[in-house]
Biotite code that builds the C-alpha atoms (Angstrom):
import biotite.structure as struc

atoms = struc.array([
    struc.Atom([0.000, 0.000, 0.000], chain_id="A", res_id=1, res_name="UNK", atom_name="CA", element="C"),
    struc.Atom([2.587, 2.351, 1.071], chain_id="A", res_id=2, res_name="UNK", atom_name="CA", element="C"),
    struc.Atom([4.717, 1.853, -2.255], chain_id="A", res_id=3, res_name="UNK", atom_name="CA", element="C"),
    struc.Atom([1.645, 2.342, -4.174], chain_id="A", res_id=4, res_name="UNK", atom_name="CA", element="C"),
    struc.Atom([1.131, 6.041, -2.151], chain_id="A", res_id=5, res_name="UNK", atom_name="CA", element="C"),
    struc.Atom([4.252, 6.902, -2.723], chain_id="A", res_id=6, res_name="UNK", atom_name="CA", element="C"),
    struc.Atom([4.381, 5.800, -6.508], chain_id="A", res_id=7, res_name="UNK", atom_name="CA", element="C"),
    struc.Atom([1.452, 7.820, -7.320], chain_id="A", res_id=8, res_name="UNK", atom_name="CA", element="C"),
    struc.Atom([2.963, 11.269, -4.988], chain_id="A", res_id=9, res_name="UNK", atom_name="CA", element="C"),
    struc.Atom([6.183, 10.506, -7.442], chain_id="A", res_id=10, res_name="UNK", atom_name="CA", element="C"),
    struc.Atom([4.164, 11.052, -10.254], chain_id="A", res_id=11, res_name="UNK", atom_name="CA", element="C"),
    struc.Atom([1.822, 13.843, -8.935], chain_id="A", res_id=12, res_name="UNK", atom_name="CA", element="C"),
    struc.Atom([5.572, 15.609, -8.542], chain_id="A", res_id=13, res_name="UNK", atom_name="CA", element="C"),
    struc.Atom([6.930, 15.012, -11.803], chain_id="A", res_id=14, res_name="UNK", atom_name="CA", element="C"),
    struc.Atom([3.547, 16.120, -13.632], chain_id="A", res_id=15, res_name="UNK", atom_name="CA", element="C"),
    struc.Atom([3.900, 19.329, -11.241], chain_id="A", res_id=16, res_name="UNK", atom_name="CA", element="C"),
    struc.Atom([7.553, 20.142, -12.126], chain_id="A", res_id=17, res_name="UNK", atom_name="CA", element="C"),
    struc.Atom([6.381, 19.602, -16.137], chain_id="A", res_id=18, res_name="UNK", atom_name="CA", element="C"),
    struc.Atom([3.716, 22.124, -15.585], chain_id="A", res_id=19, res_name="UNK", atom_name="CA", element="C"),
    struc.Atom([6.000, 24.615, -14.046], chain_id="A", res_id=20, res_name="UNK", atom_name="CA", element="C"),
    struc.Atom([8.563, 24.471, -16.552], chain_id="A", res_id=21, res_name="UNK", atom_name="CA", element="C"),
    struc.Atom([5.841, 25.147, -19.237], chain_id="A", res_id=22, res_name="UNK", atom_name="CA", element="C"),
    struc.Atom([3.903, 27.926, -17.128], chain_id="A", res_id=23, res_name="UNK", atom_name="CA", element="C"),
    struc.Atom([7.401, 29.335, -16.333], chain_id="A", res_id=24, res_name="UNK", atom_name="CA", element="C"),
    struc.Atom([8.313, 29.075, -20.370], chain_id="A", res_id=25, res_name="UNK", atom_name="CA", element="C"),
    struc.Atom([4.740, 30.943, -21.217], chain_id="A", res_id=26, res_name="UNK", atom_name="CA", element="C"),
    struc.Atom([5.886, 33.738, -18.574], chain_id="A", res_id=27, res_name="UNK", atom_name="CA", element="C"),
    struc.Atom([9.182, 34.307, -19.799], chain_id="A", res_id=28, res_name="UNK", atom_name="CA", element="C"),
    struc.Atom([7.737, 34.886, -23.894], chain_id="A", res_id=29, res_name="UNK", atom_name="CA", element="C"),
    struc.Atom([4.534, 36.805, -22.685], chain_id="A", res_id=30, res_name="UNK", atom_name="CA", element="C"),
    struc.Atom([6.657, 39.670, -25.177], chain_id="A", res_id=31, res_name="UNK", atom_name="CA", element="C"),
    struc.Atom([7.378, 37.325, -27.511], chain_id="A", res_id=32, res_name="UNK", atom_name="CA", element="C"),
    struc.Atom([5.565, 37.899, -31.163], chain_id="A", res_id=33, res_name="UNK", atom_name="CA", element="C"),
    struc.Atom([3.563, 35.116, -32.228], chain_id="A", res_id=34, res_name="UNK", atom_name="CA", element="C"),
    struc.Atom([4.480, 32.632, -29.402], chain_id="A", res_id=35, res_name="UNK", atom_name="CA", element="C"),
    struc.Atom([1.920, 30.357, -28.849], chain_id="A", res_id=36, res_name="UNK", atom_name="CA", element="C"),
    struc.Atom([1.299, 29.161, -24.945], chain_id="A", res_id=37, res_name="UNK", atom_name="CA", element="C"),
    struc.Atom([1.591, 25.893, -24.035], chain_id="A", res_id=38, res_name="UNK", atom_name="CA", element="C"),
    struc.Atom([-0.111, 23.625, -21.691], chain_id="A", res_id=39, res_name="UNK", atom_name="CA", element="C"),
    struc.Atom([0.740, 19.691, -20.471], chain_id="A", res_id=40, res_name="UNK", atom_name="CA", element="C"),
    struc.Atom([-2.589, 17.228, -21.021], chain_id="A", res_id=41, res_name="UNK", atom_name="CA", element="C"),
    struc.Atom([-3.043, 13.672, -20.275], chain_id="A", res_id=42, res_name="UNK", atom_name="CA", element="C"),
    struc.Atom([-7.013, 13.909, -21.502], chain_id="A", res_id=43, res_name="UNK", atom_name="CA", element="C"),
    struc.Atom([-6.976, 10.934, -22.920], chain_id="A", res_id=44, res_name="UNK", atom_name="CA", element="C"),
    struc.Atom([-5.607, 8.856, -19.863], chain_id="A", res_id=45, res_name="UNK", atom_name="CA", element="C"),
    struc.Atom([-8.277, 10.480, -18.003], chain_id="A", res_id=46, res_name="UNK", atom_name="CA", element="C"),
    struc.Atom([-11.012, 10.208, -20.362], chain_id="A", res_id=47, res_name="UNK", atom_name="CA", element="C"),
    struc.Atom([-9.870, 6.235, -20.792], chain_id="A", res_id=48, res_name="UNK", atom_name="CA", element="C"),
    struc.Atom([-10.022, 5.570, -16.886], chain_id="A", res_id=49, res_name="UNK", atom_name="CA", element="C"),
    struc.Atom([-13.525, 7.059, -16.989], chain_id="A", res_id=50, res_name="UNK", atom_name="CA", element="C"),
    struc.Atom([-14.056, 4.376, -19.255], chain_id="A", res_id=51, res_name="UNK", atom_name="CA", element="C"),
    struc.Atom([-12.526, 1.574, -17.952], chain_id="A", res_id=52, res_name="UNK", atom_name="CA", element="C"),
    struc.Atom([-13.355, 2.203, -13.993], chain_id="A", res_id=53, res_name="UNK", atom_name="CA", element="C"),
    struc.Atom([-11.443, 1.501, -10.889], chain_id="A", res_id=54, res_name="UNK", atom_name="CA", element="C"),
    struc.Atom([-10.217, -1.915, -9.953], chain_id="A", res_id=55, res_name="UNK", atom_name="CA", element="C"),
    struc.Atom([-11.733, -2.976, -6.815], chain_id="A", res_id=56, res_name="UNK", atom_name="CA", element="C"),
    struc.Atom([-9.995, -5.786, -4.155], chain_id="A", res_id=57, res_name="UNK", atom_name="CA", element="C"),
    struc.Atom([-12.728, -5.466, -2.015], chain_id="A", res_id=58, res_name="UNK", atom_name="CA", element="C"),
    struc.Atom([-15.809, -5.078, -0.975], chain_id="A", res_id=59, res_name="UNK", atom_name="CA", element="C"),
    struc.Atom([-15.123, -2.149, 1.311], chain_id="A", res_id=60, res_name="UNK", atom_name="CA", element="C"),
    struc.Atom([-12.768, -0.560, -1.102], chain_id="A", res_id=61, res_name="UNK", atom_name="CA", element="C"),
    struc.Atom([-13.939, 2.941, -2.603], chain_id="A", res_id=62, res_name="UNK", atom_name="CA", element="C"),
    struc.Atom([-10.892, 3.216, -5.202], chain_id="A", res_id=63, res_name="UNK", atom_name="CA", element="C"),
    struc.Atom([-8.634, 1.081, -6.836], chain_id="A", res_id=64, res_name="UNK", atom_name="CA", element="C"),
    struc.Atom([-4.572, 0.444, -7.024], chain_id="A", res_id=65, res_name="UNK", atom_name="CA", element="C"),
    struc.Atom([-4.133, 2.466, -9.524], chain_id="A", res_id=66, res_name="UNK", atom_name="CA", element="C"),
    struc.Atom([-0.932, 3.909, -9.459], chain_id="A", res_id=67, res_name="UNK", atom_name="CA", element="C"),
    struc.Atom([0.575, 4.400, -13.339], chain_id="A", res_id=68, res_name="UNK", atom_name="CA", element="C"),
    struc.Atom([3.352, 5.507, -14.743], chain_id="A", res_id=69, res_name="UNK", atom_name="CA", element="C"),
    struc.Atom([3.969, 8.968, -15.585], chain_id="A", res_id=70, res_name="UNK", atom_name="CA", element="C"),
    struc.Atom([4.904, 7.900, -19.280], chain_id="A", res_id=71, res_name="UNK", atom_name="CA", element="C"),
    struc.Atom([1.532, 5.622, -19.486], chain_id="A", res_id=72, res_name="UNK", atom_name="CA", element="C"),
    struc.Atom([-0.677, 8.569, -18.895], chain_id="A", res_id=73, res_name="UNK", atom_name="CA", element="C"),
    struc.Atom([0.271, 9.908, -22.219], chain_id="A", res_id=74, res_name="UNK", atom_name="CA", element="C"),
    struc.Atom([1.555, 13.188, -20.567], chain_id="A", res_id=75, res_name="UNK", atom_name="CA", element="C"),
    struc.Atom([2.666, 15.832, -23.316], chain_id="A", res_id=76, res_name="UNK", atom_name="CA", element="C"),
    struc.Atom([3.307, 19.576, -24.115], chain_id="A", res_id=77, res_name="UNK", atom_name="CA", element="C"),
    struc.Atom([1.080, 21.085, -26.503], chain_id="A", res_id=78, res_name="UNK", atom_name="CA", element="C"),
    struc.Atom([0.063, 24.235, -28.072], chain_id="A", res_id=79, res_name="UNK", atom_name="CA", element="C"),
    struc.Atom([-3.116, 25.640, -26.848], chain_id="A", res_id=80, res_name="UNK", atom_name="CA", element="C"),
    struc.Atom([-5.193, 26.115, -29.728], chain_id="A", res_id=81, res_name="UNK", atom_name="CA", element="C"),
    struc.Atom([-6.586, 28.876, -28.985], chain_id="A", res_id=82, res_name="UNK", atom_name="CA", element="C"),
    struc.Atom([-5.618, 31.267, -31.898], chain_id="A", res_id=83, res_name="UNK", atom_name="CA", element="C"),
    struc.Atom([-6.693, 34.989, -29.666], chain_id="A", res_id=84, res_name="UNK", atom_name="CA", element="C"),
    struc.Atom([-4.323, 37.169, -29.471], chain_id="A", res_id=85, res_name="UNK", atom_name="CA", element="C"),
    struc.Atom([-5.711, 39.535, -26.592], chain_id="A", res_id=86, res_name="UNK", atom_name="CA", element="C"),
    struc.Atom([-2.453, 40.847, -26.052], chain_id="A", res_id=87, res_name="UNK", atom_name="CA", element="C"),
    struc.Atom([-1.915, 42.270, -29.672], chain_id="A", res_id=88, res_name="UNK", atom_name="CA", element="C"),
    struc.Atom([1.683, 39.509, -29.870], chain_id="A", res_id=89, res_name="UNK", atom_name="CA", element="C"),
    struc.Atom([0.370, 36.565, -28.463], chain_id="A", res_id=90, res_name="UNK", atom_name="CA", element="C"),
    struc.Atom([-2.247, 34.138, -26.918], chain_id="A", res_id=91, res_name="UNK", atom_name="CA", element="C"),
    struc.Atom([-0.562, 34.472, -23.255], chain_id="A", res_id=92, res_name="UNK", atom_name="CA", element="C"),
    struc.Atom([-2.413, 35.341, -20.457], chain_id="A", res_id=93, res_name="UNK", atom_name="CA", element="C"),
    struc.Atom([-0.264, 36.800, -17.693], chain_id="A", res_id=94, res_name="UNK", atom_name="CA", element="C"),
    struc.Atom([-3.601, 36.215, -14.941], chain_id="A", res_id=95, res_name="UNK", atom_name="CA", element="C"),
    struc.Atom([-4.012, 32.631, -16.531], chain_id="A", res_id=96, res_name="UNK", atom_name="CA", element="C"),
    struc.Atom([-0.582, 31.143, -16.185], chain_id="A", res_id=97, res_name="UNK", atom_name="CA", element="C"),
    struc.Atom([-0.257, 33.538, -12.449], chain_id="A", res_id=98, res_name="UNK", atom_name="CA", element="C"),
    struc.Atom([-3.282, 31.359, -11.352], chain_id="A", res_id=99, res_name="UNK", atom_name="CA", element="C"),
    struc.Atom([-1.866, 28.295, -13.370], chain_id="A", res_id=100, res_name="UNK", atom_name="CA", element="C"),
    struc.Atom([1.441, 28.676, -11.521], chain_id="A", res_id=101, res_name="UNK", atom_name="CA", element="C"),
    struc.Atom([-0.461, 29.154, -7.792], chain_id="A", res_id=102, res_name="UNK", atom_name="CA", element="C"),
    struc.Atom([-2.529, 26.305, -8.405], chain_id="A", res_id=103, res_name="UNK", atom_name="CA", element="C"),
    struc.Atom([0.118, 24.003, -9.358], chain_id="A", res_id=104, res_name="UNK", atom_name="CA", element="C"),
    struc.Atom([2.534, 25.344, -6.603], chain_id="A", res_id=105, res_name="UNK", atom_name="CA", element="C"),
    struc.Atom([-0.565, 23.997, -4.152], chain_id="A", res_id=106, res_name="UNK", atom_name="CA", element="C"),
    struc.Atom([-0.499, 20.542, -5.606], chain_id="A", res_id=107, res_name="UNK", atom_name="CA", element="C"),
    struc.Atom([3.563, 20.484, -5.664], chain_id="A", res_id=108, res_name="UNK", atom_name="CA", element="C"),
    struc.Atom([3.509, 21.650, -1.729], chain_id="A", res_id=109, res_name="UNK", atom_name="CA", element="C"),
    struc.Atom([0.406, 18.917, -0.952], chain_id="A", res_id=110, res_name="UNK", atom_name="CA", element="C"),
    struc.Atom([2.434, 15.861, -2.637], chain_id="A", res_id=111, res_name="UNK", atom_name="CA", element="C"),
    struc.Atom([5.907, 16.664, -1.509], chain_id="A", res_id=112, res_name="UNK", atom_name="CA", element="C"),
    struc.Atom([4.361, 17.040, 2.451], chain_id="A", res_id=113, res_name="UNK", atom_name="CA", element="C"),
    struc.Atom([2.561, 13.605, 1.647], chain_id="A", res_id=114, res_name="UNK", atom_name="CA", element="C"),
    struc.Atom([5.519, 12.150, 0.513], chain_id="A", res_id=115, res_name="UNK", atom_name="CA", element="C"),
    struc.Atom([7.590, 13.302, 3.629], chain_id="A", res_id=116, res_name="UNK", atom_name="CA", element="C"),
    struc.Atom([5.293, 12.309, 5.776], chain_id="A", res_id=117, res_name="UNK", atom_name="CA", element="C"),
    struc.Atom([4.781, 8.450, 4.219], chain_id="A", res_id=118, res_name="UNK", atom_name="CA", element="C"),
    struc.Atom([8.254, 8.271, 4.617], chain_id="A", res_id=119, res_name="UNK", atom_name="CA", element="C"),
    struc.Atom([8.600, 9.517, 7.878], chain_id="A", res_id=120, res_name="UNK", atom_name="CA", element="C"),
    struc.Atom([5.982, 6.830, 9.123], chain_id="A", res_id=121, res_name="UNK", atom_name="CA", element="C"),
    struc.Atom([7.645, 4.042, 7.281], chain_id="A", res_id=122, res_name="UNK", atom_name="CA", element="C"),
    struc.Atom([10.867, 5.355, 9.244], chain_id="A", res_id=123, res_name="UNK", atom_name="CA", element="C"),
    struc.Atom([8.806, 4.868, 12.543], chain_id="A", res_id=124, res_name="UNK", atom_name="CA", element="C"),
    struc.Atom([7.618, 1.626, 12.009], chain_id="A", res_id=125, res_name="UNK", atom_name="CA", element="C"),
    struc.Atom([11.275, 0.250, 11.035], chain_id="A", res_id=126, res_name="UNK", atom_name="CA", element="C"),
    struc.Atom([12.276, 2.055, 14.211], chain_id="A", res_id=127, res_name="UNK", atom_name="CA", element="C"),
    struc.Atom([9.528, -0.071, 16.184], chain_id="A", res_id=128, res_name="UNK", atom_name="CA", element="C"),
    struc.Atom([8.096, 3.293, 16.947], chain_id="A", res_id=129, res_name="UNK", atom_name="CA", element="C"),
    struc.Atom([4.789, 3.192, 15.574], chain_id="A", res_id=130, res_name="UNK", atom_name="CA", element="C"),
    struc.Atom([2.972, -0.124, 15.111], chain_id="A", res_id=131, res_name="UNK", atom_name="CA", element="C"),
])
């Protein structure tokens, strides 16, 4: 259980450091001409475990061990279509990718602190101090 947790925190970091590189990138060419923002998806691994539901051990389980690979969600960088320029250069939104970049810092703070403290109670129980 507790590799699965922390598998899944792993991932929710890495898909958290993506998305601030690219919100980062959109910042920095908010003055560049023509630069079209970017945005990370993984739509279709959501859409397709929609579909396929959760995997359930139990009776008295709610979710499922689900716990994939970053790679397997089909995680990628694209453009955002959207083709307004409201800035006169460019399709970036300086509020957008502020919020973006709050919202993501959140979820970065949330795992990491989840991740610390999974470790920290594997660390007692090895120590015999928490059963």
């Amino acid at each position: 259980m507790a590799g699965n947790t922390i598998k899944t925190l792993e991932n929710v970091l890495a898909l958290a450091s993506m998305r601030q590189k690219v919100v980062s990138k959109n910042i920095a060419n908010i003055n560049t001409e023509y630069y079209r923002r970017q945005e990370v998806t993984f739509d279709e691994f959501l859409s397709e475990g929609m579909k396929s539901g959760l995997k359930i051990t139990q009776d008295r389980h709610i979710g499922g061990n689900i716990s994939p690979e970053l790679n397997d969600m089909n995680v990628k960088v694209a453009d955002d279509p959207n083709t307004d320029f409201n800035s006169g250069i460019n399709n970036v939104n300086i509020d957008q990718e502020m919020s973006e970049l709050a919202e993501n810092q959140i979820l970065f703070k949330f795992a990491s602190r989840k991740i610390a403290s999974s470790f920290k109670t594997l660390q007692g129980v090895i120590k015999g101090n928490i059963s």
